[in-house]
ZASEKE-669807 format. One record per residue (C-alpha): x, y, z; residue in three letters; residue number from 0. Coordinates in pm, 1 decimal, padded with zeros to 6 digits, always signed. Example, Ala and Ser with C-alpha at 12.3 -4.5 7.8 and 13.67 -1.06 7.14 Angstrom:
2
[node [+01230.0, -00450.0, +00780.0], 'ALA', 0];
[node [+01367.0, -00106.0, +00714.0], 'SER', 1];
//
This chain:
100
[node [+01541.9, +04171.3, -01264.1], 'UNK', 0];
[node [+01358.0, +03935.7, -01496.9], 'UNK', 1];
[node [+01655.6, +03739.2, -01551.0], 'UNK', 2];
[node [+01820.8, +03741.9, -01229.0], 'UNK', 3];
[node [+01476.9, +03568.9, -01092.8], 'UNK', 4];
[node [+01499.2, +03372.9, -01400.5], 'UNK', 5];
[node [+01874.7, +03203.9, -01260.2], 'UNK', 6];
[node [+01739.9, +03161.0, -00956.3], 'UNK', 7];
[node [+01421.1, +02920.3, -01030.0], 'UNK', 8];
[node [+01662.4, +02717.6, -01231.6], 'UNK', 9];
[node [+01948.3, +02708.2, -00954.7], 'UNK', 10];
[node [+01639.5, +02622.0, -00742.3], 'UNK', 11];
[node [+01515.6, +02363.1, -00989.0], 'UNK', 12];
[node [+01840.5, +02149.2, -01046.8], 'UNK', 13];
[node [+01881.6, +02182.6, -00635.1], 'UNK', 14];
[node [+01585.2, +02038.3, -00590.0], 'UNK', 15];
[node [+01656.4, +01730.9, -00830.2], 'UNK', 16];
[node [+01933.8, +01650.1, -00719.0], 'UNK', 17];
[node [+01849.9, +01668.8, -00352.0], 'UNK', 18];
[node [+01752.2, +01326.4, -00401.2], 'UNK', 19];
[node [+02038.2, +01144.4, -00546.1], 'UNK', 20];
[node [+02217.7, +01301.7, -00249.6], 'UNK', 21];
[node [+02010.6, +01172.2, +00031.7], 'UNK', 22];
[node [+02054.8, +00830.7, -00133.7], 'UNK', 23];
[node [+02410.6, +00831.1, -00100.4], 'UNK', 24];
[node [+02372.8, +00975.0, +00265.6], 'UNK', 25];
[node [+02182.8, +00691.6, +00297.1], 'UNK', 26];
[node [+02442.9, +00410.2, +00151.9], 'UNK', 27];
[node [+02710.6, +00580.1, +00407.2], 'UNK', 28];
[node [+02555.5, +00489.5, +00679.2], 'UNK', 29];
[node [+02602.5, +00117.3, +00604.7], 'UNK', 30];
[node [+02326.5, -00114.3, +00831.3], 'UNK', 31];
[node [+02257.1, +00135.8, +01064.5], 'UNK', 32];
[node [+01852.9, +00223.5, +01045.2], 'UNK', 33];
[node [+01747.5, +00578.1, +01010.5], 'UNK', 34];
[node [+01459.5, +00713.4, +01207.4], 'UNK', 35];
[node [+01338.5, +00850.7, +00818.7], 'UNK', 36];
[node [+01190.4, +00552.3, +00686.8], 'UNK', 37];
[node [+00971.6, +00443.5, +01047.6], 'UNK', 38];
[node [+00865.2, +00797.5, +01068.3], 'UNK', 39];
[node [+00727.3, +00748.3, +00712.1], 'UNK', 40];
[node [+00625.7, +00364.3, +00772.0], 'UNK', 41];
[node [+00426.8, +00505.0, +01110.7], 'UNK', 42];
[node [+00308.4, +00850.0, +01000.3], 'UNK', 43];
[node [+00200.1, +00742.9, +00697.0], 'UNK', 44];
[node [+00233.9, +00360.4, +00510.3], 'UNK', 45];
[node [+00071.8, +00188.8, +00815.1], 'UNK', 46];
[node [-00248.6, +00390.4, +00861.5], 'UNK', 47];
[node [-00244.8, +00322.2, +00459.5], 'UNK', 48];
[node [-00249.3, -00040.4, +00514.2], 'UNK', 49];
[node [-00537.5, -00035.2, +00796.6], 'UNK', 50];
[node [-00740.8, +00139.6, +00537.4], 'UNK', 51];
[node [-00672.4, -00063.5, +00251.6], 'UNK', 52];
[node [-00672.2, -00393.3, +00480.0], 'UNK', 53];
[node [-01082.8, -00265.4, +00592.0], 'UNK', 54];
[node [-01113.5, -00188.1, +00237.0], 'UNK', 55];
[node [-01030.0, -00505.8, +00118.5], 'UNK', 56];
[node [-01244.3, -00699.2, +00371.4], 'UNK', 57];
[node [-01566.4, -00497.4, +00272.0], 'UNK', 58];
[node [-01438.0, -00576.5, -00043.6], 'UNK', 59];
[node [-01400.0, -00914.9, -00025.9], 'UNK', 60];
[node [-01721.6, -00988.6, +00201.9], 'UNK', 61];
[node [-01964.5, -00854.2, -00022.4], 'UNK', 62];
[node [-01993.9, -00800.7, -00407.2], 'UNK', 63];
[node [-01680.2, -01098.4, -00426.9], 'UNK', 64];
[node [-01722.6, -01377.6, -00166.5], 'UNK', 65];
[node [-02086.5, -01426.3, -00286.0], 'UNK', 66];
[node [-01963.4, -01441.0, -00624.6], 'UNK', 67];
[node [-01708.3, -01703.6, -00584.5], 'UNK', 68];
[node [-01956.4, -01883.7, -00351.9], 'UNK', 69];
[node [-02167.0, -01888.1, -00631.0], 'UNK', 70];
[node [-01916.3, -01959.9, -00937.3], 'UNK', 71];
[node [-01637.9, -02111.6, -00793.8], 'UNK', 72];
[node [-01682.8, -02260.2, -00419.9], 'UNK', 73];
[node [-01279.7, -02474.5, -00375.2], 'UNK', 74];
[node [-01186.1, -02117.3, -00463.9], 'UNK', 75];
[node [-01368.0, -01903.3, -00234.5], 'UNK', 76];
[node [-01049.3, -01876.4, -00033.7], 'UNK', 77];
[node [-00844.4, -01730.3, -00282.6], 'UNK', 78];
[node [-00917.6, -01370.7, -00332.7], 'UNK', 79];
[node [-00867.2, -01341.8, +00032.2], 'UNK', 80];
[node [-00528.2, -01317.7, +00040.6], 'UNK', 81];
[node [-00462.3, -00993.6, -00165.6], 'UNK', 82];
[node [-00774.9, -00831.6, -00036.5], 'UNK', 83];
[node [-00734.6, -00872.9, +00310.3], 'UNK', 84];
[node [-00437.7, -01067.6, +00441.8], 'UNK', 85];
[node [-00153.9, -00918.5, +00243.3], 'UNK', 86];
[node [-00248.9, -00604.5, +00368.4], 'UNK', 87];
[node [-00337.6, -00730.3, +00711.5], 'UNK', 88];
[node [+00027.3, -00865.4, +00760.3], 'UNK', 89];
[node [+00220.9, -00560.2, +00613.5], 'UNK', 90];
[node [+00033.2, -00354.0, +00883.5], 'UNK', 91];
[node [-00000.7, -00599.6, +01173.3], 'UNK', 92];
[node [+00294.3, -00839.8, +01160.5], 'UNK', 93];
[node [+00570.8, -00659.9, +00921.9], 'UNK', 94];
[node [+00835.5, -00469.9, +01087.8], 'UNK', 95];
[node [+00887.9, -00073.7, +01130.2], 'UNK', 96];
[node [+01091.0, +00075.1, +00832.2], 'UNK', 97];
[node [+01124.6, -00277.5, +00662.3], 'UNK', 98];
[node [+00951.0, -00153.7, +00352.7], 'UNK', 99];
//
């Protein structure tokens, strides 16, 4: 019994690992056509991501590290800006579904 179950986790195992190189050639098949896989994931998941990391950034970036620049380097205060807050703020706002 101990081996038979044995088989089975590693029939399971290489399955399972090689699940993905299938669904990547599924995926080349298809040619230009979009799947409904990738804006599922991009609206389910990436873009509620971004939001958070885009608010993230601007507390970020309004507190401990505008002040700072302000302070140390004012022709660069704009600068940090753009990966904080508007990198973020484009991939979520302006980018389109299942692009990424």
């Amino acid at each position: 019994m101990r081996n038979l179950t044995h088989h089975v986790l590693i029939v399971a195992i290489a399955l399972c690992l090689a699940a993905p190189a299938s669904a990547n050639q599924m995926s080349r098949d298809n040619g230009d056509k979009p799947t409904s896989v990738p804006i599922l994931l991009d609206v389910a998941l990436l873009r509620p991501i971004g939001l958070v990391m885009t608010t993230v950034g601007a507390i970020v970036y309004a507190f401990p590290v505008a002040p700072i620049v302000a302070i140390t380097r004012p022709g660069d205060l704009w600068k940090p800006f753009g990966p904080l807050v508007a990198e973020p703020g484009k991939y979520t706002f302006s980018d389109p579904l299942g692009q990424h």
